[in-house]
C-alpha positions in Angstrom: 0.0 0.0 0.0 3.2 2.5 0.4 4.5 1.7 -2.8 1.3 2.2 -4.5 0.9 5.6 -2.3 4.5 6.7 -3.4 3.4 6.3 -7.0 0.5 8.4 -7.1 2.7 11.3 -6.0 3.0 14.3 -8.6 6.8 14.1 -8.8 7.3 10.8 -8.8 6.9 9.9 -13.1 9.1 13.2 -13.6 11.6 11.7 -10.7 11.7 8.2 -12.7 12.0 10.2 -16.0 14.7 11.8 -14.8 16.1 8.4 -13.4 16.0 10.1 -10.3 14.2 6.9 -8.2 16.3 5.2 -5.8 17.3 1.4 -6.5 14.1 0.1 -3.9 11.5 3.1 -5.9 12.7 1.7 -9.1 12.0 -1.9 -8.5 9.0 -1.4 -6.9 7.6 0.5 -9.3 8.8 -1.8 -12.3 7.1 -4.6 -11.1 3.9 -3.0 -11.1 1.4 -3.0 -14.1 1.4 0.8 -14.7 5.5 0.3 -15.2 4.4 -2.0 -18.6 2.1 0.6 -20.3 4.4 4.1 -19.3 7.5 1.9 -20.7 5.7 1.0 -24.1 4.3 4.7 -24.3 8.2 6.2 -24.0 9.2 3.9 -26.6 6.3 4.8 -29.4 7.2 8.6 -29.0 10.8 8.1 -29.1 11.1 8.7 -32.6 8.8 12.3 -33.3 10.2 14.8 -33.6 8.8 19.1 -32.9 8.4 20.3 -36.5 10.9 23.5 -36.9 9.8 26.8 -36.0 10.6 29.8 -37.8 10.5 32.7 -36.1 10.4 35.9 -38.1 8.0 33.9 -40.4 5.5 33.1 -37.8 5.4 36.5 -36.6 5.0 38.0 -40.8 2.2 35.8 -41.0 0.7 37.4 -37.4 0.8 40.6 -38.6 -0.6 40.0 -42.0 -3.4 38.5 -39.9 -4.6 41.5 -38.0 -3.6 43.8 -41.1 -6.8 41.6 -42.2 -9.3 41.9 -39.4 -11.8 44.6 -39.7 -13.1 46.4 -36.3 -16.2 45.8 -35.2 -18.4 48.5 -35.9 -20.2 49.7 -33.3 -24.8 50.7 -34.2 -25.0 54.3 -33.7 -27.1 54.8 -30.7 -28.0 58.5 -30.9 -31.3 58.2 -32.8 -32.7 55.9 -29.5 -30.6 59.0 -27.6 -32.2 61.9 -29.4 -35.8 59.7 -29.4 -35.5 59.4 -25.6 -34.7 63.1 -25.4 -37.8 64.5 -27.1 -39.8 62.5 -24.9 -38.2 64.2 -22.2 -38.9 67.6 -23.7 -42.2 66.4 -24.5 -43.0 65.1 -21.0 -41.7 68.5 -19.1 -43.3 71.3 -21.6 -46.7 69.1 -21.1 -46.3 69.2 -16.8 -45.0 73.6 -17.0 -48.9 73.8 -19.6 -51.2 72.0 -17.3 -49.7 71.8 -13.8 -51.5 74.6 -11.7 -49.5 77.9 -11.1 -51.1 80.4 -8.5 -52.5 83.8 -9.5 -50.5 87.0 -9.1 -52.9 88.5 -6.5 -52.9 92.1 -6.0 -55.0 93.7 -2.7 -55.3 97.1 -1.7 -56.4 98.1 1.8 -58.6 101.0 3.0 -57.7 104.6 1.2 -54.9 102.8 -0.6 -54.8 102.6 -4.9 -52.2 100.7 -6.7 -51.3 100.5 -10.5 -51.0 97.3 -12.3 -49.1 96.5 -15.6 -50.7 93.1 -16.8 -48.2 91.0 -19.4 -49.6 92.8 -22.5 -49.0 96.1 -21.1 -52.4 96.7 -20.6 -52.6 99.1 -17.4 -55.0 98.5 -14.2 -55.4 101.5 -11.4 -56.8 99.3 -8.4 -58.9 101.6 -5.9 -59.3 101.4 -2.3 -60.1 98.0 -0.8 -60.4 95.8 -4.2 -58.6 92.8 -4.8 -57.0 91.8 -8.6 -55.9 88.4 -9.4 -54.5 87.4 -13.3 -52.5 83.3 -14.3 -49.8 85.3 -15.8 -48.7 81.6 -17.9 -52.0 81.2 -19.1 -52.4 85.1 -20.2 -50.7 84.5 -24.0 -54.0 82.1 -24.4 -56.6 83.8 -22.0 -56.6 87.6 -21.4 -58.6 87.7 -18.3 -58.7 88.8 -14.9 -61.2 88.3 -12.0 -62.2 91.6 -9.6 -63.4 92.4 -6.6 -64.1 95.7 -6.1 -63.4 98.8 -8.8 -60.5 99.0 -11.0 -60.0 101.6 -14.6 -58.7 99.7 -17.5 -57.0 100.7 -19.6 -56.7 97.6 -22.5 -54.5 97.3 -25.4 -55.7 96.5 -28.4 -55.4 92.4 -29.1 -57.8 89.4 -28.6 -60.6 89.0 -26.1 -60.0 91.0 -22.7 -62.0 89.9 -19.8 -62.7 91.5 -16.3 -64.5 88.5 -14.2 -66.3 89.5 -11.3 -68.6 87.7 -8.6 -72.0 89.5 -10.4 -70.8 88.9 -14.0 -67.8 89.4 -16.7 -66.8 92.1 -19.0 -64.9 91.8 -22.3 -63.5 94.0 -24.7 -61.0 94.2 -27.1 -59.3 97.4 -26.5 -60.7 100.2 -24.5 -60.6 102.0 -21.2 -63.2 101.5 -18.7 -63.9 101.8 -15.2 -65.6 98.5 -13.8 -67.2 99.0 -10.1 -68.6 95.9 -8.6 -69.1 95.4 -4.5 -71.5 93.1 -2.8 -74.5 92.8 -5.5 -74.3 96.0 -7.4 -72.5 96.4 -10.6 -71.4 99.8 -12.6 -69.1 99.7 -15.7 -68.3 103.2 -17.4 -67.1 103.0 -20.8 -64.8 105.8 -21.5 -63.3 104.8 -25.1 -64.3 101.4 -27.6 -66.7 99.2 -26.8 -67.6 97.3 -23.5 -69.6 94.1 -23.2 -71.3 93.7 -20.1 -72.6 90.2 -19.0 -74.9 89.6 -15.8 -77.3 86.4 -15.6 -78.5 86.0 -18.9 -78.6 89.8 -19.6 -75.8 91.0 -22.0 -75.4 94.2 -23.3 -73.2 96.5 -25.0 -72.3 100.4 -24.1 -69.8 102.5 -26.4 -67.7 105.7 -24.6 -69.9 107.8 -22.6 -72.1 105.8 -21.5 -72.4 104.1 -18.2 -74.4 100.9 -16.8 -75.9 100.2 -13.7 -77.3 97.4 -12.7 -80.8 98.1 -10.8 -83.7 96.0 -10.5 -82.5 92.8 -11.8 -81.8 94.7 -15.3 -79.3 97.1 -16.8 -80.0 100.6 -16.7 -77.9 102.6 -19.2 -77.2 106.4 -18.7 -75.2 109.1 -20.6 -72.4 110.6 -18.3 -72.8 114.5 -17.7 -68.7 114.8 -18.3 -66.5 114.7 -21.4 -64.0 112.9 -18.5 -61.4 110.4 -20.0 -61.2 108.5 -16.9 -62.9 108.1 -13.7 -62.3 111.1 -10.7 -61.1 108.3 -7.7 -57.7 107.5 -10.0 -56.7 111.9 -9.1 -58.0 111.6 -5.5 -61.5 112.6 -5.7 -64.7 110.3 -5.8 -67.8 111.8 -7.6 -71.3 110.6 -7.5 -74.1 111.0 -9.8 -77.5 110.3 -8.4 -76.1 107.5 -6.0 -78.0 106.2 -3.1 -76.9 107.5 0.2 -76.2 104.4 1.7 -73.3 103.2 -1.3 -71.9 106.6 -0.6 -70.9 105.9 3.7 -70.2 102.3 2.0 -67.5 104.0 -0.7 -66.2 106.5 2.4 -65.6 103.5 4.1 -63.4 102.2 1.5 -61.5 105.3 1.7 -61.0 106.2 4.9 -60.3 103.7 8.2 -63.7 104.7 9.9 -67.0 102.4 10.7 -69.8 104.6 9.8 -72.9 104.2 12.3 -76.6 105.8 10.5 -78.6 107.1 13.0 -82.5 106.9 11.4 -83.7 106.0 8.3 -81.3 107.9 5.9 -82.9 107.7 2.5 -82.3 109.8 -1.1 -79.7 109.7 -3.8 -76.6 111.9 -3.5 -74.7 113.6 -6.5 -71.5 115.3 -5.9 -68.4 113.8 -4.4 -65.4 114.2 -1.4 -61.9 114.2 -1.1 -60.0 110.7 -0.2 -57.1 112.6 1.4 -59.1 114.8 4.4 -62.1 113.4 6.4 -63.1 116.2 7.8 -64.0 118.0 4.1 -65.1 114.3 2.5 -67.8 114.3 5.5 -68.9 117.8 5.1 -69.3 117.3 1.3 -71.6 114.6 2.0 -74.2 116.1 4.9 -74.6 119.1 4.4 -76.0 119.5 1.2 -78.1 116.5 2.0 -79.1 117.7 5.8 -77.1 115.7 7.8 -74.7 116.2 10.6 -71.6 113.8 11.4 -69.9 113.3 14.6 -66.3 111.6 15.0 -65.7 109.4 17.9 -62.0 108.2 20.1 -62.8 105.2 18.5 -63.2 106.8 14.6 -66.9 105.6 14.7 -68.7 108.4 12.2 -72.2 109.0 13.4 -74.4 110.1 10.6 -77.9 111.5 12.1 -80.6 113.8 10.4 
């Protein structure tokens, strides 16, 4: 069992090749079986020979070889690039056209006024206490702006220009108007162009110098007494013409950072108009040509009496 260990050793055929076995390895290991076939195996390759080699040849040939080989050329990949690209594009321009985007809001507080250049250079004078609001990305498609309160347009000339308000809409083209609209009552003045006024199903149109008021459930149209190119409030000075009482303490309100208390049943319609800069003269311009007397409290109550 040693001797057949021995032989199964990775250096022992190299060690017996080399006649390196000592005398007791040799015998052992010629009186095996495996000694018989190695033996006849030696003597069949004894007479081949390695076939010459010629260097320089071999190495001619080589390069005559890759001079031959053509590269492997590689499919463009920049159409599926470019493809993939546009879709991109595609994908982003479709989320910046139909995800929301908050209105520009514009809100001006008791006595204050504030002028408003819209994207199309179309100019807005906001009056006391009214409130603006325009989607400037949606305003190369859709001119239009919702109000609360009373604003003078002034519109350049170009498609469809709308003024929405809680009682209706107005659109023009290109004009210059003064649009008044507070709780439920609704005034437009047309100063230049044409205006088209739209409240429940009644829709009308007024050209300059006309104004419309919206009374009774119905539109009642009247001719203004002035050649006036815009509306008095935008120069600091509110007129009335034939206005009921009551929307006259409403608009002084607006004007000035008082609560106005009526004492009695105050009734009649008022033309004329007050200062928004001096209580004081704005009240007197009020009650006395209509009989009243005021009084101005710590606490900037007015009390109106008869």
């Amino acid at each position: 069992m040693a001797e057949k260990k021995e032989f199964q050793e990775d250096s022992f055929l190299a060690r017996w090749l080399e006649g390196k076995l000592s005398e007791e390895e040799k015998q052992s290991f010629e009186s095996t079986e495996n000694y018989l076939k190695y033996k006849e195996l030696i003597q069949a390759t004894e007479g081949l020979t390695a076939p010459p080699y010629a260097k320089e040849k071999a190495w001619e040939q080589l390069k005559e070889k890759r001079s031959k080989i053509r590269p492997l050329k590689k499919k463009r990949q920049w159409p599926s690039y470019a493809a993939a690209a546009a879709s991109i594009l595609i994908l982003f321009v479709a989320i910046w056209q139909f995800w929301p985007t908050p209105d520009q809001v514009f809100i001006t507080q008791k006595g204050g006024q504030d002028q408003i250049i819209l994207p199309d250079q179309s100019d807005v004078v906001l009056n006391a206490q009214s409130r603006l609001s325009f989607n400037k990305k949606r305003w190369n498609r859709v001119r239009s702006v919702f109000l609360q309160g009373e604003a003078f347009f002034s519109v350049e000339e170009g498609q469809k220009f709308t003024v929405q308000t809680p009682n209706g809409s107005i659109e023009v083209l290109g004009t210059e108007f003064n649009v008044w609209d507070r709780e439920n009552g609704s005034e437009i003045i047309c100063y230049s162009g044409k205006v088209k006024i739209t409240r429940s199903s009644s829709v009308k149109e007024i050209t300059a110098g006309i104004k419309a008021t919206w009374t009774n459930n119905t539109w009642q149209m009247d001719t203004l007494s002035t050649n006036a190119v815009e509306p008095s409030w935008t120069k600091g000075f509110v007129n009335f013409d034939g206005v009921n009482l009551i929307r006259v303490f409403k608009e002084l309100q607006h004007h000035y950072d008082i609560k106005v208390t009526l004492s009695g049943k105050l009734q009649g319609v008022y033309s004329g108009g007050f200062p928004t800069n001096d209580l004081d003269e704005a009240l007197k311009n009020i009650t006395e040509p209509m009989g009243l007397s005021y009084q101005i409290t710590q606490n900037q109550e007015v009390i109106i009496r008869e």
